[in-house]
SELUMRO-986258 format. One record per residue: x, y, z of N, C-alpha, C, CB in turn; residue number from 1; residue in one letter. Coordinates in steps of 0.1 Angstrom, whole numbers. Glycine has a CB too. Example, Ala and Ser with C-alpha at 12.3 -4.5 7.8 and 13.67 -1.06 7.14 Angstrom:
BEGIN
- 132_-57_78_123_-45_78_132_-33_78_113_-45_90_1_a
- 128_-22_71_137_-11_71_129_0_79_141_-6_57_2_s
! end
This chain:
BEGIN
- 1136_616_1086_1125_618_1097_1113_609_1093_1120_633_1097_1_x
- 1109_602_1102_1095_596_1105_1085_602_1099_1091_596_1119_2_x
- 1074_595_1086_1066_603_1084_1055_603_1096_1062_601_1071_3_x
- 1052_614_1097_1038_616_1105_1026_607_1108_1033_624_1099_4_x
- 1021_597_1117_1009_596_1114_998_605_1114_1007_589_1120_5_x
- 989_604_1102_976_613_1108_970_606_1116_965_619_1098_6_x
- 956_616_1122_951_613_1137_942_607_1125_945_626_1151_7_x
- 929_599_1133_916_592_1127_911_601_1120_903_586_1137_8_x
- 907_609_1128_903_620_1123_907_628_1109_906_627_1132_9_x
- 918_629_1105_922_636_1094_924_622_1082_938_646_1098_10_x
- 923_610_1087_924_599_1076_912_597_1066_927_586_1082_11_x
- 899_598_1078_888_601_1075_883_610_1059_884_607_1088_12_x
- 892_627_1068_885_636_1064_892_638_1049_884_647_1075_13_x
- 902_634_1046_915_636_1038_912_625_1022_931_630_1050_14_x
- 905_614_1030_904_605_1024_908_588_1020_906_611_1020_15_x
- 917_593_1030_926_580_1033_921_565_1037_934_584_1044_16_x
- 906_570_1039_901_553_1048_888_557_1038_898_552_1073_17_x
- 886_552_1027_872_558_1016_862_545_1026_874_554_990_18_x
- 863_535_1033_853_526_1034_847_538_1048_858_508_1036_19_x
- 851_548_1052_843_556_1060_838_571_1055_852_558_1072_20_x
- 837_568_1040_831_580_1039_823_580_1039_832_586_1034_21_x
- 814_593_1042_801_597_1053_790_594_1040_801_617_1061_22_x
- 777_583_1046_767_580_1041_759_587_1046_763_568_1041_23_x
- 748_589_1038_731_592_1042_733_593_1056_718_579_1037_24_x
- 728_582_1062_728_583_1075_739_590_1083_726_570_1079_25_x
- 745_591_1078_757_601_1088_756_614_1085_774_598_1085_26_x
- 747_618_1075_747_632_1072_736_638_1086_741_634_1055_27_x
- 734_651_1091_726_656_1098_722_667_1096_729_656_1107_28_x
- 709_674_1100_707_688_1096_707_697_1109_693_691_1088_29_x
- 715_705_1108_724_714_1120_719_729_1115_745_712_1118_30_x
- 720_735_1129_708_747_1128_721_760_1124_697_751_1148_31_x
- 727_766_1117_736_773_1112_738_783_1122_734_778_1100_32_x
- 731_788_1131_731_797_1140_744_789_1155_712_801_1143_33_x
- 741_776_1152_745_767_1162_758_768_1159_739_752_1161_34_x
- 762_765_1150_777_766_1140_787_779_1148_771_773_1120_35_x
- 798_774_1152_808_788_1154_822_779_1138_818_789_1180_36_x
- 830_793_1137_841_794_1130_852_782_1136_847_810_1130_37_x
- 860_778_1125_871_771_1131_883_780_1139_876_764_1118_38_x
- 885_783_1151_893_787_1158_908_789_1150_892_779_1170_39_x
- 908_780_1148_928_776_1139_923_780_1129_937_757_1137_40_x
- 916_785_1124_913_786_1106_923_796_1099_896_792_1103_41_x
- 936_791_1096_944_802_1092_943_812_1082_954_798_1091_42_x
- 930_812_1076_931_819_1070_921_832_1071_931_812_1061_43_x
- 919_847_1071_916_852_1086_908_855_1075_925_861_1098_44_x
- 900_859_1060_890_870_1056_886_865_1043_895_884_1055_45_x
- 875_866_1038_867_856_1028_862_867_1019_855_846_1036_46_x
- 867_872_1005_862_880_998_853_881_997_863_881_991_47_x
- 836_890_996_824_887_993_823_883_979_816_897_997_48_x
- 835_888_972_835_880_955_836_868_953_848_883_946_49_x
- 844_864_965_848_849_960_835_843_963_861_841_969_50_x
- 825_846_973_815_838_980_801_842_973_815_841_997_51_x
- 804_851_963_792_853_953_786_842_948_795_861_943_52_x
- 793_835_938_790_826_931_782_811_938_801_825_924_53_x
- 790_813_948_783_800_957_773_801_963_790_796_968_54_x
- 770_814_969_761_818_975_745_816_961_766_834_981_55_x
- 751_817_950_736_817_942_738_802_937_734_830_926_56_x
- 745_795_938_746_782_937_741_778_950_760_777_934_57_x
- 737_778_959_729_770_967_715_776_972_736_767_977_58_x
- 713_787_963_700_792_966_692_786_954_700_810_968_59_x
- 700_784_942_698_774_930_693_759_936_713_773_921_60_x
- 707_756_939_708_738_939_709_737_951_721_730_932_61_x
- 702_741_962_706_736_976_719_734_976_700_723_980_62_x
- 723_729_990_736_730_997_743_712_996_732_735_1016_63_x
- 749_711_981_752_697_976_761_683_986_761_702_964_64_x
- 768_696_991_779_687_1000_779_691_1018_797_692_994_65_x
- 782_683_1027_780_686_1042_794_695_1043_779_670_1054_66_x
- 790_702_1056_801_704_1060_806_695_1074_801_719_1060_67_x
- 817_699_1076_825_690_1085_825_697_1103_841_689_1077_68_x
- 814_689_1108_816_700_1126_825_685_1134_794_706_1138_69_x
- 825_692_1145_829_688_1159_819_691_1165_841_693_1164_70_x
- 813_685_1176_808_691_1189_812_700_1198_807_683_1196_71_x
- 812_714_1200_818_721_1210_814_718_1222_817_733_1209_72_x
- 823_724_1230_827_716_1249_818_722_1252_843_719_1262_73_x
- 812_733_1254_805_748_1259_789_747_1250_817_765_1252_74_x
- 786_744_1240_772_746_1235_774_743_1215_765_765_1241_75_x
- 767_737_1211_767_740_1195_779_728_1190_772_758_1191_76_x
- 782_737_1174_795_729_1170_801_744_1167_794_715_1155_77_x
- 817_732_1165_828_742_1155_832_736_1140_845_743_1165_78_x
- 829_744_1135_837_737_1118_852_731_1118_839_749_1105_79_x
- 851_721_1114_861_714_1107_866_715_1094_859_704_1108_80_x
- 855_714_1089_861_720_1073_845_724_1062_870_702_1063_81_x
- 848_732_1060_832_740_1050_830_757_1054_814_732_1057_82_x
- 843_760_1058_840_774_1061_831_783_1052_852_779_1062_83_x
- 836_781_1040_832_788_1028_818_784_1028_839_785_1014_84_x
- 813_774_1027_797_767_1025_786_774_1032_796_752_1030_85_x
- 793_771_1046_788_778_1062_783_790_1060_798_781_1073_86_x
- 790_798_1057_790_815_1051_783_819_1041_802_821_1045_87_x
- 784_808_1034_773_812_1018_762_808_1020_776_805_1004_88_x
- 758_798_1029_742_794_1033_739_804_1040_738_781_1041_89_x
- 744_808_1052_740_821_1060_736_832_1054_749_825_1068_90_x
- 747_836_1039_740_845_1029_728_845_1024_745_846_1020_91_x
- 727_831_1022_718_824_1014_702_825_1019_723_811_1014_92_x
- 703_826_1032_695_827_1040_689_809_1045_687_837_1033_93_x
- 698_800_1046_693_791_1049_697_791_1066_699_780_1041_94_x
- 686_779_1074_683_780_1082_689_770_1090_674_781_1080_95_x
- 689_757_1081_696_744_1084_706_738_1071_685_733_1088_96_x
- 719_736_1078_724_729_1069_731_716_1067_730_735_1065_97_x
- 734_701_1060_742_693_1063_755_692_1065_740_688_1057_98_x
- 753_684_1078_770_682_1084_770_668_1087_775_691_1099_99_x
- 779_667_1086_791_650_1094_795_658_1105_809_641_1083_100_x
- 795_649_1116_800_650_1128_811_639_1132_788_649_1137_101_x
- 822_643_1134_836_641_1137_840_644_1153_845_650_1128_102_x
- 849_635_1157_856_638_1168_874_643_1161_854_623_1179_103_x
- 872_646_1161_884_657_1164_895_662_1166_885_659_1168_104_x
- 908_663_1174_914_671_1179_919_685_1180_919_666_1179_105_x
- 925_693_1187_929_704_1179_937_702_1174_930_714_1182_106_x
- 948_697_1173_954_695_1163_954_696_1149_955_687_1165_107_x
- 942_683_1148_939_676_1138_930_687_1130_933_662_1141_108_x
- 918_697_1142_917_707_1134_926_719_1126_911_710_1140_109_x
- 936_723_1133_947_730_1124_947_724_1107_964_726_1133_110_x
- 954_711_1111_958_703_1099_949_704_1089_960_690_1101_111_x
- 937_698_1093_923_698_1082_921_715_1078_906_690_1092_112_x
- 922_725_1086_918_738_1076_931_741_1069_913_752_1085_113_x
- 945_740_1076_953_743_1064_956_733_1057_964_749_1067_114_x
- 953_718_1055_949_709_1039_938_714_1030_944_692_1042_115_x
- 930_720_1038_915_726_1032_922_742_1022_901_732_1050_116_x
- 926_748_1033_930_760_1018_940_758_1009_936_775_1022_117_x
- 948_748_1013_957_745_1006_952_740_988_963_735_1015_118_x
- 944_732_993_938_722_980_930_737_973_924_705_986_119_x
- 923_749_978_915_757_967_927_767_960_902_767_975_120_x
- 918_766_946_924_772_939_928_789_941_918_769_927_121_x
- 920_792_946_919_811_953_927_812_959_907_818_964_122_x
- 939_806_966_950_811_975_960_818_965_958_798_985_123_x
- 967_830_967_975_835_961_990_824_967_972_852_964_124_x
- 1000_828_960_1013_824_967_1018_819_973_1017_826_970_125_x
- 1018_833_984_1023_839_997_1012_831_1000_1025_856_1002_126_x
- 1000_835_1005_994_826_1009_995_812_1011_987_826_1004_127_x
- 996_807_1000_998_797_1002_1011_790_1006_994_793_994_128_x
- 1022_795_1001_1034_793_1008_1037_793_1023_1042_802_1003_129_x
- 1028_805_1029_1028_803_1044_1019_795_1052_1027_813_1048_130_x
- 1012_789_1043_1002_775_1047_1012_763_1046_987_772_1036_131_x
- 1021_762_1035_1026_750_1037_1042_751_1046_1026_742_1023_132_x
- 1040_756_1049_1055_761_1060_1048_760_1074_1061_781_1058_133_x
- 1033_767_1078_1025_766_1091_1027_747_1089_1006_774_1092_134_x
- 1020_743_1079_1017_727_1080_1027_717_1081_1011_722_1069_135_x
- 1036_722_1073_1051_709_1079_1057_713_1092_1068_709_1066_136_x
- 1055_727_1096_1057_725_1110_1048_721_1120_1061_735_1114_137_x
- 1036_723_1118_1023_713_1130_1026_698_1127_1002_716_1125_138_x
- 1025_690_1110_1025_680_1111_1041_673_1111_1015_677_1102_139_x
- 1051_683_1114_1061_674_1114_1070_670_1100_1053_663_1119_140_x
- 1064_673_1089_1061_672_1076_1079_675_1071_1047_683_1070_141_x
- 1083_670_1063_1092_676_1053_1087_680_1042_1103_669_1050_142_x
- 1096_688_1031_1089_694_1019_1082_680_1009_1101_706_1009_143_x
- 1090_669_1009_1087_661_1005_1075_647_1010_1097_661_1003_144_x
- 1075_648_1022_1061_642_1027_1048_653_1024_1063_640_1046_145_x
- 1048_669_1027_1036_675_1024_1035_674_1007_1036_692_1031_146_x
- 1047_673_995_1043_671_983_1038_660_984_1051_672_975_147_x
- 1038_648_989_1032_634_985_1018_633_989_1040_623_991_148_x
- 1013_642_1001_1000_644_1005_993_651_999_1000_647_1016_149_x
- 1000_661_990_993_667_982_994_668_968_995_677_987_150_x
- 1003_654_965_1000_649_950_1008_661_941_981_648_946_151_x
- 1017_669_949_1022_674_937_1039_673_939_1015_690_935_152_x
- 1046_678_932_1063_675_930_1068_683_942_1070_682_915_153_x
- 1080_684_950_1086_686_960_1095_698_954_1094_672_967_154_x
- 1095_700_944_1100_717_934_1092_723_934_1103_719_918_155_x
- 1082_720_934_1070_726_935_1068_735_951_1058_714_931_156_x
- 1066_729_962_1070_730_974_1081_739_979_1072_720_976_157_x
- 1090_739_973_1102_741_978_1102_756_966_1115_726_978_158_x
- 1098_757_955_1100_771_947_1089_781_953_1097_769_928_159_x
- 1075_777_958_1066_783_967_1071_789_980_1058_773_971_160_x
- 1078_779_987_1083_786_1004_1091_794_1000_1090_777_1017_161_x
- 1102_792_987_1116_804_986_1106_816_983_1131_801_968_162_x
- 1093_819_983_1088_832_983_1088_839_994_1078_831_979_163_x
- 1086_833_1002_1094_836_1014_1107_840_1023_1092_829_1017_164_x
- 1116_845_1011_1123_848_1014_1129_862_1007_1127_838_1014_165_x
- 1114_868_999_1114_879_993_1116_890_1003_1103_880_986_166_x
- 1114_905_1007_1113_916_1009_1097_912_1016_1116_925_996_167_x
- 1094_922_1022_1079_917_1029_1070_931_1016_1079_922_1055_168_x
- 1080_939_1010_1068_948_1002_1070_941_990_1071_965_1000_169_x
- 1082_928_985_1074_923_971_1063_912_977_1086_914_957_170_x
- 1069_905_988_1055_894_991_1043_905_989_1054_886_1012_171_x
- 1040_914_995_1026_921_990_1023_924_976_1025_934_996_172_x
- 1032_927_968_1030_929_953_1024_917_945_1044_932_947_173_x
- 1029_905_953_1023_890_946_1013_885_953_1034_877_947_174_x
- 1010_890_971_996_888_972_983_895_961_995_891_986_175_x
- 988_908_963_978_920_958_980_915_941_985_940_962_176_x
- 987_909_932_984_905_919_992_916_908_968_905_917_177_x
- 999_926_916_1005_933_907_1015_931_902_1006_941_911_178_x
- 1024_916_903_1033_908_899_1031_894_901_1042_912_905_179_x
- 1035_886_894_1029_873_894_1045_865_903_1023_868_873_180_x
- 1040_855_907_1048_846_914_1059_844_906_1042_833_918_181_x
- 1057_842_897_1069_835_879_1079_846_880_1060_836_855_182_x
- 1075_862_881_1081_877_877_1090_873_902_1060_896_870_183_x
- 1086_866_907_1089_867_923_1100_857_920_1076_861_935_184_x
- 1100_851_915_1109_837_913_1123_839_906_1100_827_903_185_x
- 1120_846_897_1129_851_891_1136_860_893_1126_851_884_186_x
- 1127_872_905_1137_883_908_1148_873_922_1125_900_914_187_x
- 1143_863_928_1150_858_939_1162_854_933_1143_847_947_188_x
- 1165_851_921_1180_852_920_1191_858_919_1182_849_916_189_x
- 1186_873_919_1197_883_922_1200_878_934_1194_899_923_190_x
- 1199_878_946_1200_875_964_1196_891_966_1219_868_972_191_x
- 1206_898_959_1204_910_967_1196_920_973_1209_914_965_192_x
- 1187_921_982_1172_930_983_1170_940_978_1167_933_995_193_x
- 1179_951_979_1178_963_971_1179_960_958_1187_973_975_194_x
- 1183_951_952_1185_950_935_1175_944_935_1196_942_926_195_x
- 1168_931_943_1152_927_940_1143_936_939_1145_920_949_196_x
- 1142_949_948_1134_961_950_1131_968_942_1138_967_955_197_x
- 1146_972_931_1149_978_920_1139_968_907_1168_978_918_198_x
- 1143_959_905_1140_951_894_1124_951_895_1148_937_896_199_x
- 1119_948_907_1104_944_908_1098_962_906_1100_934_925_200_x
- 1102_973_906_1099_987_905_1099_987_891_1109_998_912_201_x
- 1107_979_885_1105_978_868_1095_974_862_1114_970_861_202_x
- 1093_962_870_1084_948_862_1069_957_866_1087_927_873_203_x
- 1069_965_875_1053_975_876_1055_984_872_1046_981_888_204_x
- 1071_997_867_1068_1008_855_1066_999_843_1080_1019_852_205_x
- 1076_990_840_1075_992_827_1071_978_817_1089_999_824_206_x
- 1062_969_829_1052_960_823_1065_948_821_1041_967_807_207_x
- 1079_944_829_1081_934_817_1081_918_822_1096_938_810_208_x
- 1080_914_809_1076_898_813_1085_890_823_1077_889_798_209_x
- 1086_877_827_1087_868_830_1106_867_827_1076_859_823_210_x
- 1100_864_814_1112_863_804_1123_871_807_1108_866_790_211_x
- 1120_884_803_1128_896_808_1134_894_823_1118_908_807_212_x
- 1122_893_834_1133_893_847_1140_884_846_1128_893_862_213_x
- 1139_869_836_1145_864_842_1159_863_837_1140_856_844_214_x
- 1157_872_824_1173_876_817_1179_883_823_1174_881_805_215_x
- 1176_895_827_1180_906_838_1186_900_849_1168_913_842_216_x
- 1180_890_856_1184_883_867_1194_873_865_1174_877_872_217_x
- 1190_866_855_1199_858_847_1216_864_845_1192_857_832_218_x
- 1220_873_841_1227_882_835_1234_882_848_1221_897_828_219_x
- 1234_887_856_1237_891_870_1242_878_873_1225_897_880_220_x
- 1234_868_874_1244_856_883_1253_851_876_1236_844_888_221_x
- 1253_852_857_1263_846_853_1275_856_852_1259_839_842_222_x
- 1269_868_851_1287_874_853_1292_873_866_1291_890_850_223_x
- 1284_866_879_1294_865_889_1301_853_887_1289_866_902_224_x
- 1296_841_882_1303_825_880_1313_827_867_1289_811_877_225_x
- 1314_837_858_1325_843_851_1339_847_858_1320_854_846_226_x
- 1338_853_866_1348_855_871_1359_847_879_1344_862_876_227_x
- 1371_845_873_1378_833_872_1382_837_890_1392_832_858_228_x
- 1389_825_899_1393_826_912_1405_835_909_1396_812_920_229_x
- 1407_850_915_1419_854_916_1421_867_913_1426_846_911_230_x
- 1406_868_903_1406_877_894_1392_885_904_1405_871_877_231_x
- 1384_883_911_1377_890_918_1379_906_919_1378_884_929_232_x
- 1367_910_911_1372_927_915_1374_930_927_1363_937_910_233_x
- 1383_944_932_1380_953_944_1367_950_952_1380_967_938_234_x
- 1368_951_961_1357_956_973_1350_967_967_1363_961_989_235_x
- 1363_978_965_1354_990_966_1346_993_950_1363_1002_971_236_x
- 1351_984_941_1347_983_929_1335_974_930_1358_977_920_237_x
- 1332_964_933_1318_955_934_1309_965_938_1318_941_946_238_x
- 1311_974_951_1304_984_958_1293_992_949_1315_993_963_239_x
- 1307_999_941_1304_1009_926_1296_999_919_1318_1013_915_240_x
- 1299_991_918_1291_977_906_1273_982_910_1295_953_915_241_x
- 1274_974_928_1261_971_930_1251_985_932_1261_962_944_242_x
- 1262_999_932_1249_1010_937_1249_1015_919_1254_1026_953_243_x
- 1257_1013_913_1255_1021_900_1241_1011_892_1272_1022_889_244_x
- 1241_998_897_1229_989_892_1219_993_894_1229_977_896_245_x
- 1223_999_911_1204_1003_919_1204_1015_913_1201_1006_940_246_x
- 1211_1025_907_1209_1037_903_1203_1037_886_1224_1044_906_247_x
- 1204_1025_878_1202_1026_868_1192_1016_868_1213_1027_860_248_x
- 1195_1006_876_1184_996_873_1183_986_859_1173_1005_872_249_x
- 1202_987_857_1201_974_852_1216_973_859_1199_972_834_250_x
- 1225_958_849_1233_953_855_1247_960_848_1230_939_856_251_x
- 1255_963_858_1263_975_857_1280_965_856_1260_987_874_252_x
- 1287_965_852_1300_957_854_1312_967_852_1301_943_843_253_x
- 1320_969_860_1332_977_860_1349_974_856_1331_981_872_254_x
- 1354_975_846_1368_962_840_1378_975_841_1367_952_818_255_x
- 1389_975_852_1394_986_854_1407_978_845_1395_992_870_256_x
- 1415_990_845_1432_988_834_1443_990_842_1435_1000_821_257_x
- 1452_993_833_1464_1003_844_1465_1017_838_1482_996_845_258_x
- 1455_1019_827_1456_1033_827_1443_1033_817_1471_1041_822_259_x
- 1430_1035_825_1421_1039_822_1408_1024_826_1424_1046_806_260_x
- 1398_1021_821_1389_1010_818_1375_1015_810_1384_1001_832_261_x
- 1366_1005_814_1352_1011_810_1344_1008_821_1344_1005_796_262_x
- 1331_1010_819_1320_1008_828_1307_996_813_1313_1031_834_263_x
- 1305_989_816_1297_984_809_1282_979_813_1303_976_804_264_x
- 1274_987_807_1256_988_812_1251_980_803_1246_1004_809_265_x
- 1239_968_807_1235_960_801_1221_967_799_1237_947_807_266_x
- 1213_962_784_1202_965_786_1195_952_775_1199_982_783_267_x
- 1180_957_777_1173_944_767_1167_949_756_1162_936_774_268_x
- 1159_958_757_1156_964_750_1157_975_742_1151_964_753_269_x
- 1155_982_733_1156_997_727_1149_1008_741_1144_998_708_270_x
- 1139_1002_744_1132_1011_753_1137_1013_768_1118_1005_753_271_x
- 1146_998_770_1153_998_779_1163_1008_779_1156_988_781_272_x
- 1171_1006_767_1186_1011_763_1181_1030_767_1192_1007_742_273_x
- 1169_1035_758_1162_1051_761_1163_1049_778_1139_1054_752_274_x
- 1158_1042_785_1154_1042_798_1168_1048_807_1148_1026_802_275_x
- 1177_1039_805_1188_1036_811_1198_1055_804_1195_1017_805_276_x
- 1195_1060_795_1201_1069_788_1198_1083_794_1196_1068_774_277_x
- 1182_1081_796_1174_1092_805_1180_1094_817_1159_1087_808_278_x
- 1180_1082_825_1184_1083_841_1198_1092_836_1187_1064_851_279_x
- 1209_1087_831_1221_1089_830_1224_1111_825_1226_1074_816_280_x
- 1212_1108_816_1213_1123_811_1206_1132_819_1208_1124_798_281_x
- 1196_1127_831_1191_1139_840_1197_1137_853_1176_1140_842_282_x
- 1208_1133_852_1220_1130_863_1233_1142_863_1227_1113_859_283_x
- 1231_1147_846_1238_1154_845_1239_1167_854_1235_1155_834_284_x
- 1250_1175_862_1249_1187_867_1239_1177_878_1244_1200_856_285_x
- 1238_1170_883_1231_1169_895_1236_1171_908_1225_1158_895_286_x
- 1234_1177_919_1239_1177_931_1233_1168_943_1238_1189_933_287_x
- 1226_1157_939_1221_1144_946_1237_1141_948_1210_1130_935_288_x
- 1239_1139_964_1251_1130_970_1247_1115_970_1254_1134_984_289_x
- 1236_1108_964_1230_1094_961_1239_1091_953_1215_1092_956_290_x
- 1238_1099_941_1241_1095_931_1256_1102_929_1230_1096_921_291_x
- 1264_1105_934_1279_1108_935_1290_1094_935_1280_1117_950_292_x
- 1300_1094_924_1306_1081_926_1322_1081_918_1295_1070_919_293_x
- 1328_1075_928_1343_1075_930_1347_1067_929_1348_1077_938_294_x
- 1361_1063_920_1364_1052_921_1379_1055_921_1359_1043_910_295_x
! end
C-alpha cells in the first residue's frame, strides 16, 4: 500500500517541514474562554492528577509552549493540539494564552490528536493500542508506516494491538493497572479465553510475575507442538484436558493406556503445588455438577 500523504497541516504540526516552525511573530494571545475542545479528541477524560503538576508549572513559569487552534466556522477557535495546557491555564486561572493558528482539516484534526496522545507517556496500553488501530485506519497507515512515524519498531505495534484481542474484562485489568501489559502478553498465548480468564484470576490472587505467566503459558503451547501428527488425543479427552485446567488453574494433560493412565498437573511453585492440592481436597465429597468428570 501507498504510504499516506500527510495534509500541510499535519507536516507542519508533526514536524516534518522544521523551516515552518512557528516564530515569535506567529505566536498570538487568545482569550481561553474563546477556546472550544477538539471535537475528534479521542481521548474522552483528563485525570485532575495528571493536570496537577502542570497546572503549578504555569502558575510558576507561565505557559512555555503555544497551543495549537484552528479558527471555528461559528465564533472563536477549536484546539488542534494542547488540550492538556488549555485545561491547566484555565485552572490556573489564566486569562490569555499562546497559540499558532493553523488551517486545518478535519481530518487532519483527528490525526494530530491521536499522534498527540500517542507520543505521551500517560496512555495506558489499551489506550493506546486503540489509538493506533483508530490511526492506521483514518490515515490509511499499515503497522509498519505508523511505526516509522512514530520512531519506534513495527513489534512493538503489532504486540500493542494483539491486546486487543484480550477478553474486554482483562483489557480493563491493564487499563485500571491491576496487571501490567508484559502479565497481558503473555496470558494471549494460551488463545483460549476461559484459560486467559483463569490465569489472569491468578496473576491478581496470587501476585505472580511476568515470568511465571509466561511459563504457565509457555507450558501449554509446548505440550500442544509435542504431540506427534496421529497421536492427537480424543475430543472428548482434550475436553477433560481444558475444563480440569479451568478447574485447577493450571495445565492439566491426560495419557490414557489400554488398561488404566494418569492425569498429570503441572505446577511452579511449592505454593502453587499447596494451591492446586487445596482446590483438589475441598472437591472432595462435593456435589458441584461443575466440577463432575468422566472419562
Amino acid at each position: 500500500m501507498a504510504k499516506r500523504k500527510l495534509g500541510r497541516g499535519l507536516k507542519v504540526l508533526l514536524g516534518e517541514q522544521t523551516a515552518q516552525t512557528p516564530t515569535s511573530e506567529d505566536v498570538l494571545q487568545v482569550a481561553v474562554d474563546e477556546i472550544k475542545p477538539n471535537p475528534w479528541q479521542p481521548r474522552r477524560g483528563i485525570s485532575k492528577e495528571a493536570l496537577e503538576g502542570l497546572v503549578d508549572s504555569i502558575r510558576t513559569k507561565g505557559m512555555l509552549q503555544p497551543v495549537v487552534l484552528r479558527r471555528d466556522a461559528e465564533h472563536g477557535y477549536q484546539l488542534v493540539v494542547g488540550e492538556r495546557r488549555w485545561r491547566a491555564a484555565e485552572q490556573a486561572g489564566l486569562t490569555e494564552i499562546p497559540a499558532v493558528i493553523r488551517q486545518v482539516t478535519d481530518d487532519e484534526m483527528l490525526l494530530l490528536a491521536l499522534m498527540e496522545n500517542i507520543q505521551r507517556e500517560d496512555l495506558n496500553s489499551i489506550e493506546r493500542a486503540q489509538a493506533y488501530v483508530v490511526l492506521m485506519k483514518n490515515a490509511a497507515w499499515t503497522q509498519e508506516q505508523l511505526a516509522q512515524h512514530l520512531g519506534i519498531a513495527r513489534a512493538t505495534v503489532a504486540n500493542t494491538v494483539r491486546l486487543l484481542e484480550l477478553p474486554r474484562e482483562i483489557q480493563d485489568l491493564v487499563s485500571r493497572g491491576t496487571i501490567s501489559a508484559g502479565h497481558a502478553r503473555a496470558v494471549l498465548a494460551l488463545g483460549d479465553e476461559k484459560a486467559q480468564r483463569q490465569l489472569c484470576q491468578r496473576v491478581v490472587r496470587e501476585g505472580l510475575s511476568v515470568r511465571q505467566v509466561e511459563e504457565i503459558a509457555g507450558t501449554g503451547r509446548r505440550a500442544k507442538k509435542t504431540i506427534a501428527p496421529g497421536r492427537r488425543p480424543p475430543a472428548h479427552i482434550r475436553e477433560l484436558e481444558e475444563r480440569l485446567s479451568a478447574a485447577l488453574g493450571a495445565k492439566v494433560t491426560i495419557k490414557e493406556r489400554r488398561k488404566g493412565g494418569k492425569i498429570i498437573v503441572e505446577f511452579l511453585t511449592h505454593d502453587d503445588f499447596d494451591r492446586i492440592v487445596g482446590i483438589i481436597e475441598g472437591q472432595n465429597g462435593s456435589e458441584n455438577p461443575e466440577h463432575e468428570f468422566h472419562v
